[in-house]
PLY file of the C-alpha trace (Angstrom):
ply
format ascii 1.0
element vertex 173
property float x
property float y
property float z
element edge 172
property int vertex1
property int vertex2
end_header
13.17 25.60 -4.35
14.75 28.79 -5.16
18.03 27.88 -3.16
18.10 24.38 -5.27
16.76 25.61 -8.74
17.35 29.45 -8.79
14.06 32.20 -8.21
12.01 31.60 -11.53
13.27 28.30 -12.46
11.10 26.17 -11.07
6.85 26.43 -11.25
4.69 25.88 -8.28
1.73 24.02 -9.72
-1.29 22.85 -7.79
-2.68 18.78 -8.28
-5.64 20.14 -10.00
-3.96 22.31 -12.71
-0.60 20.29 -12.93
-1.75 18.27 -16.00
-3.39 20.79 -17.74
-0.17 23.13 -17.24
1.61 20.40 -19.75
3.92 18.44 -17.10
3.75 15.50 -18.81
4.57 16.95 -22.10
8.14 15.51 -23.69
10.93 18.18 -22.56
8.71 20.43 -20.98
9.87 19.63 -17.31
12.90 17.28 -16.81
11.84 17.04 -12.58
8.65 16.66 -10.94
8.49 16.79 -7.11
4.84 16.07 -5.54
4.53 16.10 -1.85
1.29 14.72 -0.39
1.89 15.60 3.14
0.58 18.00 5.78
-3.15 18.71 4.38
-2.48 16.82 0.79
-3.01 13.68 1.51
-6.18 13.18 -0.48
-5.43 14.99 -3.07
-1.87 13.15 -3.20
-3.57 10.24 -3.17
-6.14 10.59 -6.10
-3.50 12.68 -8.57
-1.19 9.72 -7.82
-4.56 6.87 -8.22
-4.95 9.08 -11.60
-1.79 9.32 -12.77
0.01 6.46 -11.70
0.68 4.44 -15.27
1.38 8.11 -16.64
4.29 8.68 -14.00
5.87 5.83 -14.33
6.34 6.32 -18.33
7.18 9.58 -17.81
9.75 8.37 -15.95
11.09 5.38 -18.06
10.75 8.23 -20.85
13.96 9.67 -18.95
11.68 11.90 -16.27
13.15 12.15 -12.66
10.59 12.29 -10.64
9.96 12.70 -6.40
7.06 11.19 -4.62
6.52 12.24 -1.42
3.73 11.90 1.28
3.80 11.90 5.01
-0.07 11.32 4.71
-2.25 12.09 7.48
-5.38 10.99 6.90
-4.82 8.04 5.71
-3.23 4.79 7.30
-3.59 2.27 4.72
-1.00 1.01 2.56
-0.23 3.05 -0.50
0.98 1.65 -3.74
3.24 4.75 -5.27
3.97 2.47 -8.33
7.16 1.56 -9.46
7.07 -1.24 -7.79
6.89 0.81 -4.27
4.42 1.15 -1.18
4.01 3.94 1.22
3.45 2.08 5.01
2.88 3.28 8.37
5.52 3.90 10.65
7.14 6.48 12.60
9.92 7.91 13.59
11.42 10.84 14.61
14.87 10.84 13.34
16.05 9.94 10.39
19.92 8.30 9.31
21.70 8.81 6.00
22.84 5.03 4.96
25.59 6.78 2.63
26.40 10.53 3.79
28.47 10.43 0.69
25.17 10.53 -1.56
24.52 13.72 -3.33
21.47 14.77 -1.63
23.43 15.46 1.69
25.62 18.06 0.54
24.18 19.32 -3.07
22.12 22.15 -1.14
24.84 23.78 0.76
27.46 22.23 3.03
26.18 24.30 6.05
22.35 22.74 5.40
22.28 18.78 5.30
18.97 17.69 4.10
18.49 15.94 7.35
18.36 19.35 9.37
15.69 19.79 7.08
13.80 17.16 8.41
10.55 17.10 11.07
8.79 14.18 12.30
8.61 10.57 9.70
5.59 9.51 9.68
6.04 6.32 6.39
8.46 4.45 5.78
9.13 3.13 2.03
9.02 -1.04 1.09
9.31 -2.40 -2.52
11.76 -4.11 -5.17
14.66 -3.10 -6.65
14.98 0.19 -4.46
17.86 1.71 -2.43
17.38 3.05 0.66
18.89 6.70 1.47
17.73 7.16 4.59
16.58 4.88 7.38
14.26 5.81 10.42
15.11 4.65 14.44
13.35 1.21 13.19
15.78 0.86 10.15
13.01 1.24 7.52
13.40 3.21 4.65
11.90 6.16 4.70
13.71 7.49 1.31
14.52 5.31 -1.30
15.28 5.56 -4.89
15.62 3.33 -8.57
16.41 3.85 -12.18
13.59 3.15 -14.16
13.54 2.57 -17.68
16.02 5.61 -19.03
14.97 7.35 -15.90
15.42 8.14 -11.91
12.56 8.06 -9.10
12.68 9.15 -5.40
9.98 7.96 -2.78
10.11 9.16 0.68
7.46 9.16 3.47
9.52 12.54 4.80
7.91 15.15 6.41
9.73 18.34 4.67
10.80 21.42 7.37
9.32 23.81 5.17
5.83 23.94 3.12
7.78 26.49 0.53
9.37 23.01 -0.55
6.67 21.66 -3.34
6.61 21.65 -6.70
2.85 20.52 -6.58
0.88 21.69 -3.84
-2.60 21.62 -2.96
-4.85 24.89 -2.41
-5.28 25.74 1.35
-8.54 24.47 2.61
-11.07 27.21 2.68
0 1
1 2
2 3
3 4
4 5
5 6
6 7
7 8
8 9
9 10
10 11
11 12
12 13
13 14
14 15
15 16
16 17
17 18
18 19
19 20
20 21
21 22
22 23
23 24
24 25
25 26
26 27
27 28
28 29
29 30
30 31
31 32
32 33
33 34
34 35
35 36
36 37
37 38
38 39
39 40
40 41
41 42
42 43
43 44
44 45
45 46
46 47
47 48
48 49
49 50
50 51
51 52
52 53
53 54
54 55
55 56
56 57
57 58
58 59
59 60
60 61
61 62
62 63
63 64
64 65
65 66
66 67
67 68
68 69
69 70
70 71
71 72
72 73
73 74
74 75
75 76
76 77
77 78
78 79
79 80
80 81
81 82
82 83
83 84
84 85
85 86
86 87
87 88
88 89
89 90
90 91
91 92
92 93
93 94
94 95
95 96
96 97
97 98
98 99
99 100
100 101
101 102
102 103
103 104
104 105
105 106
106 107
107 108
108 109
109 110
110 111
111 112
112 113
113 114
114 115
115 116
116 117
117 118
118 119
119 120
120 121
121 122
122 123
123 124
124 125
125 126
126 127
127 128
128 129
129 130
130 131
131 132
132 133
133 134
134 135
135 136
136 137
137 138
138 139
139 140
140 141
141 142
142 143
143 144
144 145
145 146
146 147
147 148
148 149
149 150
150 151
151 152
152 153
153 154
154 155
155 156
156 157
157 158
158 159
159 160
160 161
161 162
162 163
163 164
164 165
165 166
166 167
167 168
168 169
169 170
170 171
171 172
């Protein structure tokens, strides 16, 4: 995060204490990135049960917001909103369907997002989205939409480093 957003930029929030910390409040964040993998799968899961309707108008507020969850514990269909379910179905490589895209070559032009990539577990489905990246069974397994005056990402990625989350859950005791 420091790399993308500069050291002290950016906030490091947990699921618990992320709405009391004011992210939903108008102009106090402008990006939200909430990972529900590794150990954060129920937790992902009942923030985004929770929050859901609130997400999506902070997002058609103007938000940009990225949902992310390799999930383990869980193997059911996930509805993400915005029109958007997380499946089951892995892969371990991932394709670009545009290099071109931003997201491969905003970090640095030595360190494609796709180096930063481990196994992918989910794989995206849903209206209205484009795909950014496929898995070996040419399902999305990052997409993104406009919605309403704003931008959403949804990936099923497994991220190469835990130091990568906005939200993140506390380590189990």
């Amino acid at each position: 995060m420091n790399e993308v957003f500069g050291a002290g930029n950016w906030d490091r929030l947990t699921f618990d204490n992320a709405v009391p910390s004011g992210i939903f409040t108008p102009g106090h964040y402008q990006f939200l990135f909430f990972d529900g993998g590794d150990v954060a799968t129920l937790p992902f899961e009942a923030f985004v049960n929770a929050q859901r309707s609130t997400l999506q108008s902070w997002v058609a507020a103007g938000g940009s917001l990225f949902l992310n969850a390799a999930r383990w514990w869980d193997n059911n269909p996930f509805d993400l909103g915005f029109g958007a379910t997380l499946n089951l179905g892995g892969s371990a490589t991932g394709t670009a369907v545009d290099p071109s895209h931003p997201i491969f070559n905003a970090l640095r032009p030595d360190r494609n997002l796709l180096d930063r990539l481990r196994v992918l577990p989910r794989y995206i489905t849903g209206a209205d989205l484009t795909t950014l990246i496929i898995n070996s069974s040419g399902l999305s397994i990052l997409s993104e939409r406009e919605y309403g005056e704003g931008h959403v990402m949804l990936g099923g990625l497994t991220l190469h480093s835990s130091n990568a989350r906005l939200l993140d859950p506390p380590s189990p005791g």
